[in-house]
C-alpha positions as MATLAB code, in Angstrom:
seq = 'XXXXXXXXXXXXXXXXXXXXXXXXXXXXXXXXXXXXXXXXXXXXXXXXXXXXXXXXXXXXXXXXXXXXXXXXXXXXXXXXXXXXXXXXXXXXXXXXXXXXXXXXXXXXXXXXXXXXXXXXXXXXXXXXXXXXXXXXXXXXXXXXXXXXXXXXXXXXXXXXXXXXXXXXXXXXXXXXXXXXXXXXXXXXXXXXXXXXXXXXXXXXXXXXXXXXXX';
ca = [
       1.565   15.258  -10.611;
       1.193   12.656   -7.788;
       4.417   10.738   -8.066;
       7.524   12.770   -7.776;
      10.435   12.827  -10.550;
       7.575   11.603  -12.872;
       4.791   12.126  -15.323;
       3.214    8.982  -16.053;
       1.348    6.576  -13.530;
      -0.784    3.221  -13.390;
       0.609   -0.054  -11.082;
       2.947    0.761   -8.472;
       3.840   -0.515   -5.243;
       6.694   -0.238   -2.765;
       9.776   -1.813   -2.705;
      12.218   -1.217   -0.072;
      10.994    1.655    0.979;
       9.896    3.157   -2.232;
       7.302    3.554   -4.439;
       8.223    1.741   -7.456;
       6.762    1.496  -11.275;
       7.942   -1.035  -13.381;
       8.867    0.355  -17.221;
      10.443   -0.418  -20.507;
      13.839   -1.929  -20.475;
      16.039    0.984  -21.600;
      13.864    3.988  -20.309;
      15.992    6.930  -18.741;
      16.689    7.041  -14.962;
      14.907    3.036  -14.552;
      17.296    0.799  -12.672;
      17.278   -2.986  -12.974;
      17.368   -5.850  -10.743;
      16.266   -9.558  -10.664;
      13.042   -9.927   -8.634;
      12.263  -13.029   -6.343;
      10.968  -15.006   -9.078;
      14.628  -14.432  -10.820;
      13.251  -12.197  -13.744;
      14.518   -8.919  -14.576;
      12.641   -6.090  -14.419;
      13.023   -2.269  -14.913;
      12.141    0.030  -12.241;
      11.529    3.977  -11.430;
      11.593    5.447   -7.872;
       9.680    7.864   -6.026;
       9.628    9.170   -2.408;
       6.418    9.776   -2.128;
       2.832   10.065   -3.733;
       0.642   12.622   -3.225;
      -3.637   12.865   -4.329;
      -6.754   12.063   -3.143;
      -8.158    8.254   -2.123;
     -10.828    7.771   -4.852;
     -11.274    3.943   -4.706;
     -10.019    1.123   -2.587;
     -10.716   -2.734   -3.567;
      -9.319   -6.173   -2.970;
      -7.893   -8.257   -6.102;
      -6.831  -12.087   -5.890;
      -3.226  -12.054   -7.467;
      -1.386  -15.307   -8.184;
       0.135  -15.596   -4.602;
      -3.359  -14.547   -2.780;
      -5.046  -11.363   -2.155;
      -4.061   -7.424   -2.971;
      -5.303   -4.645   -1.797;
      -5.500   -1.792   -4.584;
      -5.510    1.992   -3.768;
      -6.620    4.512   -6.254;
      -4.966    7.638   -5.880;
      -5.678   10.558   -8.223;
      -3.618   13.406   -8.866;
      -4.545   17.269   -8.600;
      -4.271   16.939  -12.751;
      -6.969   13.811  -12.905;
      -3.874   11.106  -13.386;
      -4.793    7.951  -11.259;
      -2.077    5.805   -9.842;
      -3.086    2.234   -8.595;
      -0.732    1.305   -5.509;
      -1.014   -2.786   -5.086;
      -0.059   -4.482   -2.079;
      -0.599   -7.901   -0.874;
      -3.548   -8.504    1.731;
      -1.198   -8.718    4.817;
       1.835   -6.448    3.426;
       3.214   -4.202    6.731;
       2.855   -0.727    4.410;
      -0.893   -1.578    3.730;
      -1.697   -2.626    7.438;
      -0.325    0.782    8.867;
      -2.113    2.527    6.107;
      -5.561    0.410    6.881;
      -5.099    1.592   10.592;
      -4.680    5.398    9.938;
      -7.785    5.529    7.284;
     -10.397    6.725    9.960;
      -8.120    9.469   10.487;
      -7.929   10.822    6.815;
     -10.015   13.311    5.256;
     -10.679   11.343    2.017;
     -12.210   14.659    0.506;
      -8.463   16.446    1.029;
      -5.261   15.353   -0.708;
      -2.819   13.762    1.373;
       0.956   13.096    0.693;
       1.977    9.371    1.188;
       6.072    8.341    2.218;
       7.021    4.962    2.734;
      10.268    4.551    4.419;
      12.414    1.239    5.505;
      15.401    0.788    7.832;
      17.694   -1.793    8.871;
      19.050   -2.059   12.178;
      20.916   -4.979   12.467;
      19.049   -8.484   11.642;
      15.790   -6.552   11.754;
      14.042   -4.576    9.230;
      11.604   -1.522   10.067;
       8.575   -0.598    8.158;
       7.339    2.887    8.073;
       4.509    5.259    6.607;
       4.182    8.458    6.743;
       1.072   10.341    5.423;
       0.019   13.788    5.645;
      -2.254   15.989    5.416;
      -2.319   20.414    5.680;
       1.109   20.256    6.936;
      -0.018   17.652    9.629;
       0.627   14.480   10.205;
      -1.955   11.288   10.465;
      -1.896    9.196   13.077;
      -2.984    5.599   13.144;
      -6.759    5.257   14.418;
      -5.713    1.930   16.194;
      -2.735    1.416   18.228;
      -0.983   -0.793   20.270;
      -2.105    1.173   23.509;
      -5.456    2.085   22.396;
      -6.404   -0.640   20.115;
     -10.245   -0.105   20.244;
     -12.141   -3.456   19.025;
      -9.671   -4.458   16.277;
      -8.266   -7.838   16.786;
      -4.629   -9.118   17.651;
      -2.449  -11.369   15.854;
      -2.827  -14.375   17.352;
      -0.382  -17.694   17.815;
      -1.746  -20.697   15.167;
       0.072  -24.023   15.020;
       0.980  -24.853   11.091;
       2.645  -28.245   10.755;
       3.384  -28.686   14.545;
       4.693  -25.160   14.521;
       3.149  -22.234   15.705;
       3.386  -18.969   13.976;
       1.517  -15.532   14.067;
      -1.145  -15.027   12.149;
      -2.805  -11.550   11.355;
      -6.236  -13.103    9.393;
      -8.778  -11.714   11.962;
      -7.284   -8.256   12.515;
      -6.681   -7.862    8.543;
     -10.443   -9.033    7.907;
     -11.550   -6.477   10.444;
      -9.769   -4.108    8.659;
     -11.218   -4.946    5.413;
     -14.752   -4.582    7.036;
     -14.159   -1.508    8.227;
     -12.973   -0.157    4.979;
     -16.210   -1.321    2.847;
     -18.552   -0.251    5.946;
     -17.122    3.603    7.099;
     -14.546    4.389    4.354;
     -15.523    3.700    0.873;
     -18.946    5.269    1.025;
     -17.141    8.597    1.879;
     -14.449    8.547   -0.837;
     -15.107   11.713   -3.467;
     -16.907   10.728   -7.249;
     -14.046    9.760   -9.478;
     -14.057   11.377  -12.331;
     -11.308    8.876  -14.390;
      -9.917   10.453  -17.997;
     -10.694    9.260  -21.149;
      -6.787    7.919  -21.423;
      -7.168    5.750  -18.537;
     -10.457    4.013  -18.421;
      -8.807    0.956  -20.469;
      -5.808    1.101  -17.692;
      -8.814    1.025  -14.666;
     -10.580   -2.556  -16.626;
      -6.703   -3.978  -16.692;
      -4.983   -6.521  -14.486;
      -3.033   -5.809  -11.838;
       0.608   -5.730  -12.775;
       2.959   -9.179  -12.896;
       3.389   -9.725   -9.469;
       6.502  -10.567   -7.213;
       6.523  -13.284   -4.370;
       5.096  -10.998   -1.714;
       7.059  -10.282    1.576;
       4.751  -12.047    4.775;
       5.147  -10.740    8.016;
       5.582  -13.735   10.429;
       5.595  -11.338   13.601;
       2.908   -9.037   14.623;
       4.125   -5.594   13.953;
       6.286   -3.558   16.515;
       5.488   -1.078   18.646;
       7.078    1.681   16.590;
       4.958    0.811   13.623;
       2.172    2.669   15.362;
];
């Protein structure tokens, strides 16, 4: 089973720190909240996910682009993580995908902090017992491209287009043609031809991400 405490899977993404799966009103162990559109939804949450990266694409959602991960199980399940285009957890996972052996399972923990006014991002995968580094750093940043300073109605503000387009390119150029055959179940090939789920209003990062993201 890839998600922990859990035996179903489709959509999920991460919400403070979490992997989370939206379910049924009234289904055992779900906790509720009001999302940032004010609606109420029903949640499970996990720790971490662990499979093998089988697919990767790029879906326009109602508040711009998602990326969506395919992640299948050792038991053939497939869980589809969506984050938006920019979102801090996909970045960091974008930067450490050279570095992954798409043909070995991997274990994937998200992780969030506060310390004070500020909120830190993290992501932890591994693989054998090791863990993966990010390909591109903040020292050693090879060719990808900064965040750079844009004015926006007389104001300037950071924007992370060219380095997440870079990213993107790299992806369909060196990673997808390596990813394994994916051999999806008869009980989820309607799931795969779905939408993504009801989205949330995305978080943005408005500062390039800090050195400890690396």
């Amino acid at each position: 089973m890839g998600l922990q405490q859990r035996e179903t899977g489709n959509y999920i993404t991460i919400y403070q720190g979490k992997f989370s799966k939206r379910v049924p009103e009234g289904t055992e162990g779900a906790i509720e909240r009001v999302n940032k559109k004010g609606k109420t939804v029903h949640e499970m949450f996990y720790d971490s996910l662990v499979g093998k990266l089988v697919g990767i694409r790029t879906q326009d959602g109602s508040y711009g682009k998602n990326w969506i991960f395919e992640i299948q199980d050792s038991g053939g399940e497939i869980f589809l993580l969506q984050l938006s285009y920019s979102n801090s957890y996909a970045n960091k996972f974008l930067k450490m995908l050279p570095n992954i052996d798409v043909a070995q399972e991997m274990k994937i923990s998200p992780q969030m902090t506060i310390e004070g006014k500020k909120t830190i991002t993290a992501l932890f995968v591994n693989q054998n017992g090791q863990a993966i580094k990010h390909f591109y750093t903040k020292d050693v940043p090879k060719d990808l491209p900064q965040w750079v300073k844009i004015k926006v109605s007389g104001e300037e503000v950071w924007d992370s287009t060219e380095q997440v387009e870079f990213l993107e390119a790299m992806v369909n150029k060196d990673i997808i043609p390596k990813l394994p055959v994916k051999e999806v179940p008869d009980n989820q090939k309607d799931l795969l031809a779905q939408p993504s789920v009801e989205e949330d209003i995305p978080d943005t990062n408005t500062v390039p991400l800090e050195e400890e993201d690396f």
